[in-house]
PLY file of the C-alpha trace (Angstrom):
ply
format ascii 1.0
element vertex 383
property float x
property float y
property float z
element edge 382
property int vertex1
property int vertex2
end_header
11.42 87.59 174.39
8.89 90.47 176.10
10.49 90.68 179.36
8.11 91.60 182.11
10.09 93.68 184.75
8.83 92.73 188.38
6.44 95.57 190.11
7.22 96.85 193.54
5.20 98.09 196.93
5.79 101.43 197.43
5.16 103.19 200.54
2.54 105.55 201.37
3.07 108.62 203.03
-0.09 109.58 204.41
-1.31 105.81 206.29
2.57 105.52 206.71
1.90 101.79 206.07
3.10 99.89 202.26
0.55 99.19 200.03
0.65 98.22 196.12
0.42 100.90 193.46
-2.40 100.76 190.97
-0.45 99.71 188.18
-0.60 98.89 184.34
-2.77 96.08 183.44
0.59 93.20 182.74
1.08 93.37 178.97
0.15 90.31 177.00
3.31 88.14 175.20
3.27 88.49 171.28
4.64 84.73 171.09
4.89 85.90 166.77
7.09 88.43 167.23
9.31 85.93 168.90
9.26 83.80 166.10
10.20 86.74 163.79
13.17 87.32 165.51
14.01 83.55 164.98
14.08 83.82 161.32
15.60 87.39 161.75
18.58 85.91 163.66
18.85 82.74 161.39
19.22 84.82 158.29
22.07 86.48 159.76
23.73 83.11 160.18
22.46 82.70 156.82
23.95 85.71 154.99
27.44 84.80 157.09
27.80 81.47 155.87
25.79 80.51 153.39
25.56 80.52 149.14
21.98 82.20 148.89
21.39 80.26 145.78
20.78 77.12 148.15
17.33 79.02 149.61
15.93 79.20 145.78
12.90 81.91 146.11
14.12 82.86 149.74
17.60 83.69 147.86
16.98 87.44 147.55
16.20 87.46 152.00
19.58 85.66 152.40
21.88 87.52 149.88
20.43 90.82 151.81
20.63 89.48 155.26
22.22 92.12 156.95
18.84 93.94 156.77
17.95 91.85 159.66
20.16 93.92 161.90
18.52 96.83 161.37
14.93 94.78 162.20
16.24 94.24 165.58
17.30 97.60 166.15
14.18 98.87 165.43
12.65 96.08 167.13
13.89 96.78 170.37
12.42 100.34 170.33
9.28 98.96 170.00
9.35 96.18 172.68
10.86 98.45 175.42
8.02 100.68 174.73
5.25 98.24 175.04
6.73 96.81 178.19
7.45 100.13 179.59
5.48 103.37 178.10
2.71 102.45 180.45
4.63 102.87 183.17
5.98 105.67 182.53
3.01 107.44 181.46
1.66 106.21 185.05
4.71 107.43 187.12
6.43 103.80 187.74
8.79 103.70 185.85
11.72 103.19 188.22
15.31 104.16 185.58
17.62 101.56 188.15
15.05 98.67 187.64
15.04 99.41 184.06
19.17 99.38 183.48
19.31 95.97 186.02
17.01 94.35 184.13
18.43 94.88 180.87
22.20 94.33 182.08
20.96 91.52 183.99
19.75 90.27 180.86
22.21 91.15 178.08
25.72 91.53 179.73
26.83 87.67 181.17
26.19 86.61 177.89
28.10 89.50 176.33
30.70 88.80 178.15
30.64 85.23 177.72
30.37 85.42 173.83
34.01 87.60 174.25
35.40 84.75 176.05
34.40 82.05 173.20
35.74 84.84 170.83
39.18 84.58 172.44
41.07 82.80 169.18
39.46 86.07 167.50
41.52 88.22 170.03
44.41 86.70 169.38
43.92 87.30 165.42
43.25 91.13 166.48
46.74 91.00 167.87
48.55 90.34 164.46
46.80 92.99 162.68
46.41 95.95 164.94
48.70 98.41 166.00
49.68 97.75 169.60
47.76 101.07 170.41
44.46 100.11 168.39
44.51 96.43 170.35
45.02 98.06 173.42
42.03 100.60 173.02
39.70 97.85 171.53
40.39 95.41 174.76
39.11 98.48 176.76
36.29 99.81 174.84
34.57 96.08 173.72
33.87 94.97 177.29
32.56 98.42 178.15
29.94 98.63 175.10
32.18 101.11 173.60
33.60 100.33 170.82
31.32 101.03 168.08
31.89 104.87 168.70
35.15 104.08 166.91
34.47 102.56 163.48
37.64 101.31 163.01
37.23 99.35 166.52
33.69 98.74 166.33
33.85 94.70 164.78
36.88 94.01 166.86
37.44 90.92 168.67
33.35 89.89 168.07
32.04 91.12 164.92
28.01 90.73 166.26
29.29 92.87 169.01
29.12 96.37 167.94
25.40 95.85 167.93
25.29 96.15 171.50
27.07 98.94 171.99
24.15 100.37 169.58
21.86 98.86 172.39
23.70 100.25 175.42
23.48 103.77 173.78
19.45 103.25 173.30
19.16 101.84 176.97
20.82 104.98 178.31
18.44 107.08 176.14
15.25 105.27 176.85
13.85 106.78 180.48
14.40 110.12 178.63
12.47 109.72 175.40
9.51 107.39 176.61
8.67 110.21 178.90
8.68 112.23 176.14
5.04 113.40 175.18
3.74 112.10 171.87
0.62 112.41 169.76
-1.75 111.25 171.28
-4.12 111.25 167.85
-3.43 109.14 164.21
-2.50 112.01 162.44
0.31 113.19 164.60
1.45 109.55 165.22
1.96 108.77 161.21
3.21 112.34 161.10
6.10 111.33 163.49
6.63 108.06 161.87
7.14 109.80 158.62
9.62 112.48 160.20
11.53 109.57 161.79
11.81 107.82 158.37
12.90 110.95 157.00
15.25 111.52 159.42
16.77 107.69 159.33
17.24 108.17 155.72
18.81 111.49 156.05
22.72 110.22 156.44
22.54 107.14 154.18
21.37 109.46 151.48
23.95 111.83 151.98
26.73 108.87 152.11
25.18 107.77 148.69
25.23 111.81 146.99
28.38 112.37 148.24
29.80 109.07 147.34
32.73 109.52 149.74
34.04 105.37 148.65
32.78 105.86 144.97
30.06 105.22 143.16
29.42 101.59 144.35
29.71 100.59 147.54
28.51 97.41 148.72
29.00 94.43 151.72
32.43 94.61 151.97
33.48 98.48 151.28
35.42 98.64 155.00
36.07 102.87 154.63
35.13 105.16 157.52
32.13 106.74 156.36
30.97 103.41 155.30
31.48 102.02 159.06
30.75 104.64 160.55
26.99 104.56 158.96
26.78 100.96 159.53
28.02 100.44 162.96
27.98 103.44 165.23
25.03 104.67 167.23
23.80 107.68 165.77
22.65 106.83 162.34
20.30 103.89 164.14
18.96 105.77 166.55
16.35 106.72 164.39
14.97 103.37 163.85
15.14 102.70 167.67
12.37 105.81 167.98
10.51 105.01 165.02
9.78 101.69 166.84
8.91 103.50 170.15
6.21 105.57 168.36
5.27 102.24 166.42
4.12 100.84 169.99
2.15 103.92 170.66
0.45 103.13 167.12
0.06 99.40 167.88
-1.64 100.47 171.13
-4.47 101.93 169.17
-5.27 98.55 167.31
-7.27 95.57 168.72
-5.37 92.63 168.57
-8.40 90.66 166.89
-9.17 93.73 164.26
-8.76 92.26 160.52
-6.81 95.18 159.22
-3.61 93.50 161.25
-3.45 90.69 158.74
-3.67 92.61 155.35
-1.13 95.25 157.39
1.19 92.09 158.18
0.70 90.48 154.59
1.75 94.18 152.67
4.44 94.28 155.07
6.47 90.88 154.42
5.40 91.53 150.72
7.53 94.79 150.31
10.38 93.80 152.56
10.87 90.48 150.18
9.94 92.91 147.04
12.61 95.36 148.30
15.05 92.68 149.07
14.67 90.45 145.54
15.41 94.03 144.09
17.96 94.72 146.50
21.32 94.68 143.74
19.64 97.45 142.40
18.50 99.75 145.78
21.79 102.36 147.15
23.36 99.74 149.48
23.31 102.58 152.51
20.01 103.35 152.53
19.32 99.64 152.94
20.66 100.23 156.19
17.88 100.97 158.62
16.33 103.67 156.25
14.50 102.59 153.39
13.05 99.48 155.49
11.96 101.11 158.29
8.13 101.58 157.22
8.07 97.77 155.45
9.09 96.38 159.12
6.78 98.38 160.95
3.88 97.26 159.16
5.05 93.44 159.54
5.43 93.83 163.42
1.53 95.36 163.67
0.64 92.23 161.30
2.59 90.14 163.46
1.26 91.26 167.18
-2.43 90.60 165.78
-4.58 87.46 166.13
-4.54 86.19 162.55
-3.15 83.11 160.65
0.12 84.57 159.78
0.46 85.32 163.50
-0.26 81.64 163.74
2.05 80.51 161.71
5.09 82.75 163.42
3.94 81.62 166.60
5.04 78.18 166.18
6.61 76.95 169.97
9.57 75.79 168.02
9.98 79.19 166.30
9.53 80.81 169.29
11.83 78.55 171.53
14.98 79.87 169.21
13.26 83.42 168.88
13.72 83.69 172.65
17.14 82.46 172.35
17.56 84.77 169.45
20.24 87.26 171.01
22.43 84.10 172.16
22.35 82.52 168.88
23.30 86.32 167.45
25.88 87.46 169.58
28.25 84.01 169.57
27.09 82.62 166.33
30.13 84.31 164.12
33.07 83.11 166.36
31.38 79.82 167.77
30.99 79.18 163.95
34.80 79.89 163.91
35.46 77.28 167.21
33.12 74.25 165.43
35.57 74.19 162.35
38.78 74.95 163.49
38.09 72.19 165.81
37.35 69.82 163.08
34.98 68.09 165.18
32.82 67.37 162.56
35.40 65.73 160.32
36.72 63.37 163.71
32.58 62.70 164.46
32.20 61.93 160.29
29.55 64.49 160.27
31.13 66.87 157.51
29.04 65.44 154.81
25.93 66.76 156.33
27.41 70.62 157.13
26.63 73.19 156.81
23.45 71.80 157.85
25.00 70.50 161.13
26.78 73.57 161.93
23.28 75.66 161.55
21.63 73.19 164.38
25.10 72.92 166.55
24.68 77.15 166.47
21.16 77.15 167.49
21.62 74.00 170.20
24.51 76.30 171.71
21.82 79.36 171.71
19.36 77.68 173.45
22.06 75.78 175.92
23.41 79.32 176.80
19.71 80.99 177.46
19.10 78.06 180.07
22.48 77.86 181.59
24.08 81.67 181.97
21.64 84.05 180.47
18.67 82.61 183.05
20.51 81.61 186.02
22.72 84.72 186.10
19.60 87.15 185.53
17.88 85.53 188.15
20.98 86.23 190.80
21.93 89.57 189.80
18.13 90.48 190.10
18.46 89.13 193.52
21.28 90.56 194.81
20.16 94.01 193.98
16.66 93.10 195.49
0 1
1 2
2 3
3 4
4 5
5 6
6 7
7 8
8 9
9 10
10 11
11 12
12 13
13 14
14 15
15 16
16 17
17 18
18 19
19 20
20 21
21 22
22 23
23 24
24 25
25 26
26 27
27 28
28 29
29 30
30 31
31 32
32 33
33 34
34 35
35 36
36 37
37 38
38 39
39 40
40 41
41 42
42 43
43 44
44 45
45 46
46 47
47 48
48 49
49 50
50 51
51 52
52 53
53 54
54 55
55 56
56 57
57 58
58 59
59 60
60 61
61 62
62 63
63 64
64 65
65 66
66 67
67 68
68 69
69 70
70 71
71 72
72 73
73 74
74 75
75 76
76 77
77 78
78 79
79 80
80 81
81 82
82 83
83 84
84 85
85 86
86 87
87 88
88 89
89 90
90 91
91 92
92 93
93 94
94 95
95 96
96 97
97 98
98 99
99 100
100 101
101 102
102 103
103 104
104 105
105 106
106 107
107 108
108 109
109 110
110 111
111 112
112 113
113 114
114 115
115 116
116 117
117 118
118 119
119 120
120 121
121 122
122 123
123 124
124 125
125 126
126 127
127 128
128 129
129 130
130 131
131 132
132 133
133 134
134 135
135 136
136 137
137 138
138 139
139 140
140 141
141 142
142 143
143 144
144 145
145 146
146 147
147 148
148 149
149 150
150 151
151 152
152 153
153 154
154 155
155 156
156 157
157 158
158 159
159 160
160 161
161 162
162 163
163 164
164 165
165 166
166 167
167 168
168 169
169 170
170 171
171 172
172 173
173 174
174 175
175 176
176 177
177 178
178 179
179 180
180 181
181 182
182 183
183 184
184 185
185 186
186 187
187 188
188 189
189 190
190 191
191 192
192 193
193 194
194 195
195 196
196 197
197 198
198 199
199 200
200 201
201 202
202 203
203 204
204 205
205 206
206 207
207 208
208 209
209 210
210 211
211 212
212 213
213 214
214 215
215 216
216 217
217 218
218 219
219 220
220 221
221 222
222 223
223 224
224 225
225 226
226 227
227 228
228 229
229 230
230 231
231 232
232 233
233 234
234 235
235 236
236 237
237 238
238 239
239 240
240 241
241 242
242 243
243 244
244 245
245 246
246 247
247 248
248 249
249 250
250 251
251 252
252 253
253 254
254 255
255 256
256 257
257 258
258 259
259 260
260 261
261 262
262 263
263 264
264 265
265 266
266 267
267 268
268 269
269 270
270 271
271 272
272 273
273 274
274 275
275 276
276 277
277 278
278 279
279 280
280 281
281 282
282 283
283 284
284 285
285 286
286 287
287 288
288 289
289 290
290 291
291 292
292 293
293 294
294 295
295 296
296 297
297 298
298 299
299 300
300 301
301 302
302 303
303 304
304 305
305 306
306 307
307 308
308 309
309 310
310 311
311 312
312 313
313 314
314 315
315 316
316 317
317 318
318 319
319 320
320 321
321 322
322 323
323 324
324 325
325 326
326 327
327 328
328 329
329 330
330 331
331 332
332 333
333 334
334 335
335 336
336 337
337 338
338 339
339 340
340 341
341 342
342 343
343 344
344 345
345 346
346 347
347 348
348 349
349 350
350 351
351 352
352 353
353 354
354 355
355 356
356 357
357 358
358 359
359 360
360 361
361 362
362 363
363 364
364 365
365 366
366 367
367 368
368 369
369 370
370 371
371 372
372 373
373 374
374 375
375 376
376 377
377 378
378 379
379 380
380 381
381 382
């Protein structure tokens, strides 16, 4: 969801008297890049439990579904910057308003996803040391832990993400201040550094092959979670998707090029991915995507009929609810069966199929009833 941050009046200091800043002309919703996210977030649940081989030709997506991760990251570079660079570049960008709204957003729901993980806390109990539980209590609720790798799944697995996204919110009034090319040249010039430079540690993990020669999903070593969950090594995809804003900027939403852009874009990524056995599993990590996504989000924020298609309400609907469904899908999962609900209801014969729409009915119940309401009244408090 493109959240639009409420303007303020600001005073003036020569009538003495308030009166509303000139601002940015409001920023238009890209209802497709909603709907992206909704098959982003659904392929996670996907690649968690699923058998690929039930998707047929949409196999190769699932099997590789952790990819989507590193979409999002990069995705939330470039929303923040097309909600915000204007601002900035105008002198309105206000930091406080900027970390409200996105704690007001993000955090109840945080939170509340730790308290459905509780069963998982308990399981963190029985195989941690009393001084790794006691640190990873501390650290998760803060947005800590994934500067740990050993810590950085604990008690939520989907969690660590935003601890990713707390470190890019605390970086973000810095670098979208930051002065960038203002011509084509020097803006695919920085995308290509960027790439580069998101590449650079999964390529070193995979020539210095610190866990052997093949690593894959479930290598669990330092180096290996230390690429795929802490900060640094996503940070960046997070810029490359600031500068993609800047580029995205340049294009009319109605100009043709969009759709061919979008169509080369989901081509590669599902090219990449049906070859994906074969690619160095770190550099499928963030790096070796980066340019394929980019390309799909400028096909995707375009008037076209693949924007069309993405920007189907229903899509949409569970794209906005996208980080609910993401952050408690893995232990709510966990709560559905242990509960063996669907066995007392006789509904086991149709799961996993059931479980799929009880996880997206509990995203889209937890968007209306604590992510909205609580926005809305920490927003007003600090009014």
């Amino acid at each position: 969801m493109l959240e639009q941050p409420a303007e303020i009046l600001h005073p003036s200091p020569e009538a003495g008297a308030a009166v509303e800043v000139i601002k940015p002309a409001k920023k238009s919703l890209l209802p497709a890049l909603s709907g992206l996210r909704a098959f982003a977030a659904l392929n996670i649940v996907f690649y968690h439990f699923s058998n690929p081989k039930w998707f047929g030709p949409f196999a190769p997506i699932v099997d590789n579904g952790y990819t989507s991760v590193s979409f999002f990251l990069l995705m939330s570079g470039f929303i923040l910057a097309y909600n915000y660079s204007d601002r900035a570049q105008s002198g309105q960008f206000k930091v406080k308003h900027f970390w409200i709204a996105r704690f007001s957003r993000l955090y109840p729901v945080y939170i509340f996803a730790l308290i459905v993980s509780l069963g998982m806390l308990m399981a963190e109990w029985h195989v941690r040391t009393h001084g790794e539980f006691a640190l990873g209590v501390v650290l998760t609720p803060l947005l800590l832990q994934g500067w740990i790798p050993k810590l950085a799944t604990f008690w939520n697995t989907p969690a660590w993400t935003m601890c990713t996204e707390g470190f890019f919110y605390l970086i973000f009034p810095v670098v979208v201040c930051w002065q960038r090319p203002q011509r084509w040249r020097g803006l695919i010039g920085l995308l290509a550094l960027l790439w580069v430079a998101g590449m650079f540690l999964p390529t070193l993990y995979t020539l210095l092959q610190p866990d052997g020669p093949h690593p894959g999903r479930y290598t669990d070593s330092f180096w290996m979670r230390a690429l795929k969950f802490s900060p640094p090594p996503h940070v960046p995809a997070f810029l490359f998707g600031i500068v993609l804003a800047d580029v995205d900027a340049r294009i009319s939403r109605a100009n043709r090029w969009r759709l061919l852009l979008g169509i080369l874009g989901v081509g590669a990524i599902y090219t990449v991915l049906y070859y994906g056995d074969l690619m160095p599993f770190a550099l499928m990590h963030d790096g070796l995507l980066m340019p394929l996504f980019g390309l799909a989000i400028l096909g995707l924020a375009g008037h076209n009929i693949v924007a069309r298609f993405f920007g189907f309400w229903p899509f949409v609907a569970v794209g906005q609810a996208s980080y609910c469904l993401y952050i408690l899908h893995f232990n709510l999962w966990d709560l559905i069966h242990k509960s063996h609900m669907l066995e007392a209801t006789h509904l086991i014969a149709f799961d996993p199929w059931i479980s799929y729409g009880l996880l997206v009915a509990g995203a889209l119940l937890t968007m209306k009833l604590i992510e909205k309401p609580t926005q809305k009244w920490i927003r007003g408090l600090v009014r």
